[in-house]
VMD Tcl script that draws the C-alpha trace (Angstrom):
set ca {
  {8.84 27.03 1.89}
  {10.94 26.50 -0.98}
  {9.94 24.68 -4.32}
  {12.65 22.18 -5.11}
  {10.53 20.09 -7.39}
  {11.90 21.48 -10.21}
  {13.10 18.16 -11.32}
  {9.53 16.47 -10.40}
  {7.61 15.10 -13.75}
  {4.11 15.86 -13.95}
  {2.97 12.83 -14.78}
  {4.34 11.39 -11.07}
  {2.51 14.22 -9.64}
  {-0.70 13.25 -11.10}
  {0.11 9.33 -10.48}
  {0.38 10.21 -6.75}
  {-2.96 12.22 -6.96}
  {-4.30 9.64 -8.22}
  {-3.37 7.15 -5.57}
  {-4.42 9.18 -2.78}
  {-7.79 9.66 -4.19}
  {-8.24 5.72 -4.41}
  {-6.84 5.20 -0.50}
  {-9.03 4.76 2.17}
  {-10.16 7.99 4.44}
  {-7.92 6.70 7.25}
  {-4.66 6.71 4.80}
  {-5.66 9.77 3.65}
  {-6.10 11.21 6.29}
  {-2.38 10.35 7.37}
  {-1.18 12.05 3.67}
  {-2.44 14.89 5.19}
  {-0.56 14.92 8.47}
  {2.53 14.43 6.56}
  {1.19 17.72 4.53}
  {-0.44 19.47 7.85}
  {3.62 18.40 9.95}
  {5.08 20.40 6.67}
  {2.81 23.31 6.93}
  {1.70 23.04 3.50}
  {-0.42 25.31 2.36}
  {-3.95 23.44 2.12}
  {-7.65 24.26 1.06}
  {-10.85 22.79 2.37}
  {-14.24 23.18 1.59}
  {-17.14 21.18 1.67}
  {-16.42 18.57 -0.99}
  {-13.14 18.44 0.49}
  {-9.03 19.27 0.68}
  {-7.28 20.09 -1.95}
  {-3.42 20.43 -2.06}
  {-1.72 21.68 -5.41}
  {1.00 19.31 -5.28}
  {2.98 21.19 -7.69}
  {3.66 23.62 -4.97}
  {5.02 21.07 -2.43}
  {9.17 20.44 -2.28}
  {10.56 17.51 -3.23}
  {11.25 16.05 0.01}
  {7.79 16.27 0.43}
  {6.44 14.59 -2.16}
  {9.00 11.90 -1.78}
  {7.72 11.49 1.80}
  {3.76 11.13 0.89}
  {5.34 9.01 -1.84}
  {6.81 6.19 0.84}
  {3.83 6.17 2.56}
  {1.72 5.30 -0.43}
  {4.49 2.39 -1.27}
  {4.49 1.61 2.96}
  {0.85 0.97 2.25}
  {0.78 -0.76 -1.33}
  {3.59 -3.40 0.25}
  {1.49 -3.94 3.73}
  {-1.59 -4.57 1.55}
  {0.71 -6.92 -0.56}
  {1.52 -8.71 2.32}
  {-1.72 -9.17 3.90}
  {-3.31 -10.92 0.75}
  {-0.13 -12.99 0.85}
  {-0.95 -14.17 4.10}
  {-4.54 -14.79 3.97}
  {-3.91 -16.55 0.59}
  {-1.28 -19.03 2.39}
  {-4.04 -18.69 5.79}
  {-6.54 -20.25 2.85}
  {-4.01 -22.98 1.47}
  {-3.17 -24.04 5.14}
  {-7.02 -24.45 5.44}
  {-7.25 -26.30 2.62}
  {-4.57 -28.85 3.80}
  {-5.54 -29.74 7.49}
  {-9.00 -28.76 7.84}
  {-10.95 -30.26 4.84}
  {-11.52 -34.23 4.96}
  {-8.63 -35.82 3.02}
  {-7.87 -38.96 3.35}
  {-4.12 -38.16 2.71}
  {-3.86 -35.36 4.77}
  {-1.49 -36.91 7.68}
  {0.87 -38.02 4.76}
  {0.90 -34.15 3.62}
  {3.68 -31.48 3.63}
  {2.56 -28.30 2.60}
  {5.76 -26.11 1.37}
  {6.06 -21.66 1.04}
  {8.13 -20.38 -1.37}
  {9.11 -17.08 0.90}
  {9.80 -15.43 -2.75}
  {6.35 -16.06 -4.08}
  {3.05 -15.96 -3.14}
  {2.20 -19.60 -3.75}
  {2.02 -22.53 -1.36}
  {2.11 -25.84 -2.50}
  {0.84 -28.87 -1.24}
  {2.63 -32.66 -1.65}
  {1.28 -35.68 -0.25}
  {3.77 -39.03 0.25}
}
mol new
graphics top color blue
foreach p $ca { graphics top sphere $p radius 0.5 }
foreach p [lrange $ca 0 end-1] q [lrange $ca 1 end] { graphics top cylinder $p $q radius 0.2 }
display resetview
């Protein structure tokens, strides 16, 4: 395998280390299929699996690297929805006695919902 990461800081290197040691098992597990489909060369013992990232290509690490931002955006997403799933449940579901005469309103751009009543 050749080692284009020539161009690769160190400090990104250790940032992604560092994010795939606070993942859950399950994502990690999946970094290491995308290691395991490259045939990287990887060592396991019983604390664990250690990859010297350093070694890996850049195509590589830019691979592992849109799975950890695939995963930061889905988790993103899911505490924008139960946020607005919480503001929806504020509206209709607690005892208001405006809550026919109320519009509730999602800003697609933010993760706020507001709530108007006539």
């Amino acid at each position: 395998m050749e080692n284009e990461n020539q161009t690769i800081e160190p400090e990104f290197l250790e940032e992604i280390k560092n994010k795939i040691e606070k993942i859950n098992k399950y994502h990690q597990l999946e970094v290491l299929k995308i290691l395991v489909k490259h045939n990287c060369k990887i060592n396991e013992n019983k604390s664990g699996v250690y990859v010297n990232l350093s070694f890996l290509s850049k195509d590589i690490i830019n691979e592992v690297n849109e799975y950890i931002n695939y995963i930061d955006d889905q988790e993103n997403s899911l505490i924008t929805f139960e946020y607005q799933k919480q503001e929806f449940q504020n509206s209709f579901f607690i005892d208001n006695e405006d809550k026919d005469n109320s519009i509730v309103s999602y800003n697609k751009g933010t993760s706020a919902a507001a709530v108007y009543t006539k």
